[in-house]
N, C-alpha and C positions, 0 to 999 in steps of 0.2 A: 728865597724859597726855591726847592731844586726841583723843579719838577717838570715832566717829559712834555705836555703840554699843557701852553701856556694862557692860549685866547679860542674864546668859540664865538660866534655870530649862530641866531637862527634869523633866516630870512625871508618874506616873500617878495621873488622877483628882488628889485632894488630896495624893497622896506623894510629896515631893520628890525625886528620885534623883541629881538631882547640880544646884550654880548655880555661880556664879561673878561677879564683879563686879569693876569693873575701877578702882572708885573708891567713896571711903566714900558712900552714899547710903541713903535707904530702902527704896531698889527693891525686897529681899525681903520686905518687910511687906507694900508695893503689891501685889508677884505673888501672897501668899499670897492677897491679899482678893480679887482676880480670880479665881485658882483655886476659890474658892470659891464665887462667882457663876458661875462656870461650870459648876461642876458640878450644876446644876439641870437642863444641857439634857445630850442625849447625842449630839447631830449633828455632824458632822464639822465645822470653821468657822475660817473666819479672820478677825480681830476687832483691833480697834486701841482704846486706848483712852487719854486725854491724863492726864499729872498732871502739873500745872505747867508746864515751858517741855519738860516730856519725853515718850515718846510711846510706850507700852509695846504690844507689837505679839505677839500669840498663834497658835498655828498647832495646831488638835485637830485627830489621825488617829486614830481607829482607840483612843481611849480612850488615849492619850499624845498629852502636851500640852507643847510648844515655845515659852518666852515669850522675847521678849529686852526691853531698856529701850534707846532710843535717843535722842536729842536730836531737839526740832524743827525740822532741819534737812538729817536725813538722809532723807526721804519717805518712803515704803512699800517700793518696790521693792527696795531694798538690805537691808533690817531682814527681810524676809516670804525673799527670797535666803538669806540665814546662816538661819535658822529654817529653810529643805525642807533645807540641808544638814548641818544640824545633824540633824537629825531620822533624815536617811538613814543618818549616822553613827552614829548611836545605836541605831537597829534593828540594823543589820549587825553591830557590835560582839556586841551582848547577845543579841539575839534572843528565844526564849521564857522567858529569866531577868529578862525585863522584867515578866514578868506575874506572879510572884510575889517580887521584890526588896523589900526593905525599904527604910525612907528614908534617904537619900544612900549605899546601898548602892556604887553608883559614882560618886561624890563627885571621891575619889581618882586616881583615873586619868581622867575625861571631865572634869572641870574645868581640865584642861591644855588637852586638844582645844578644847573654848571659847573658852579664853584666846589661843589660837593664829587662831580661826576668827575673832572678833570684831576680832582685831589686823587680818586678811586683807581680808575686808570691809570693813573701815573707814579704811583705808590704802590699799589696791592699788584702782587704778583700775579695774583688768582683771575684779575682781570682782561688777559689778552686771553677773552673767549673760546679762539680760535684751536691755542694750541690746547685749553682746557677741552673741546670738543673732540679733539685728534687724541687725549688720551683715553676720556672714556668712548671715542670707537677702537679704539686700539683694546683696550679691555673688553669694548661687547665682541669686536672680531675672531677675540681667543675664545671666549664662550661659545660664538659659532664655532670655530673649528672645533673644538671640544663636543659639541652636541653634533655637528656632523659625523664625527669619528663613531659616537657612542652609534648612532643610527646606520651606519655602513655596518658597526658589529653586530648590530641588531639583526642588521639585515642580511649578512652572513649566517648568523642564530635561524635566522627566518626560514633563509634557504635550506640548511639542515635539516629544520622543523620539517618544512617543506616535502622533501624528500624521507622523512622517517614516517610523514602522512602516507605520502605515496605506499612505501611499500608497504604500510599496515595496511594498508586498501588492498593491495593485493595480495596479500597473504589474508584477508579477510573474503574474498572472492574466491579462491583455492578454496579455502575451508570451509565456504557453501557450496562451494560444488563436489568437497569431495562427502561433505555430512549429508546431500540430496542423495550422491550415488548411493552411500550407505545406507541410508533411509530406504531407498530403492531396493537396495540388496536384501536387510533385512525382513523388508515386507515379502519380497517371491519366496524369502526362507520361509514365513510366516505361512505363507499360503501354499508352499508344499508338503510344512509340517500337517496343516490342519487338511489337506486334500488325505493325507497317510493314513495320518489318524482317522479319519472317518471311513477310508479303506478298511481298514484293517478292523475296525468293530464293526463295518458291515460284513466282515467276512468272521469274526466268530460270532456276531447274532445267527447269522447262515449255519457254521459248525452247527450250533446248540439246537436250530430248529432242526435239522438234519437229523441229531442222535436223537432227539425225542420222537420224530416221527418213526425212525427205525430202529 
């Protein structure tokens, strides 16, 4: 079987709770002796370490410990991949029977999941996460520059609007002030036609009393 990786361990601390391997190797003697140098420190860490042409790759959370063995050909990124999802698998499964389980307690049933995940990983192209995430931001990035762009033209549009506000406003101000003066002006016309006119028929009511009297 060709495949990129080849053995996984999950562990708590030194107790193995379930591995799997995909090909006769040493791999579970290697991971014991690493679990064991590891268990010196207590920090959370991710850690690669070589045996021969293979490249055994560790993931501590939280005092459980996700190793897998891979070939020197598979890098990092795909081996450290299967490990956070192995690992995700393995909490949600078990949960707080992880902290007191005995060894290879789930053996039996997660060494299938393994068998399954490592086949996944190591075959399916679609499965180094990583670079599948770097293209769709690489696709959401250009959608942003795209909707930045529209909105800078927006806002270009905006400023224009902007500025065709403005001066409707004031050409809207002029033409109240020049329809008050008018308004003004017609009214004193108003009121010197009708001063005229009431002139001017007081002075022939006068005529007419005038010729009548004499």
């Amino acid at each position: 079987m060709n495949m990129g990786i080849l053995y996984a361990m999950v562990a708590r601390g030194q107790v193995v709770l379930a591995e799997f391997s995909a090909t006769q190797t040493n791999a579970s003697t290697v991971a014991r002796q690493i679990l064991e140098k590891m268990s010196q420190g207590k920090n959370d860490s991710n850690s690669s370490f070589s045996h021969e042409r293979y490249i055994f790759h560790v993931k501590r959370t939280d005092g459980l410990t996700v190793l897998c063995m891979a070939d020197d050909t598979s890098g990092r990124r795909i081996p450290f991949a299967f490990l956070e999802e192995i690992h995700q698998k393995f909490v949600k499964t078990y949960g707080r029977a992880i902290q007191s389980a005995s060894g290879y307690a789930m053996n039996e049933e997660f060494s299938r999941v393994m068998s399954q995940q490592m086949e996944h990983f190591s075959t399916d192209p679609n499965a180094d996460r990583l670079n599948r995430l770097k293209g769709e931001m690489s696709q959401v990035r250009s959608v942003m520059i795209d909707n930045i762009e529209k909105v800078l033209e927006r806002g270009d549009r905006l400023e224009l609007l902007v500025e065709k506000t403005s001066t409707m406003q004031g050409n809207s101000l002029r033409f109240k002030k020049q329809s008050r003066r008018y308004k003004n002006a017609m009214w004193w016309s108003n009121c010197k036609i009708t001063v005229t006119l009431i002139l001017l028929l007081s002075l022939i009511i006068a005529y007419i009393l005038f010729a009548f009297v004499f």
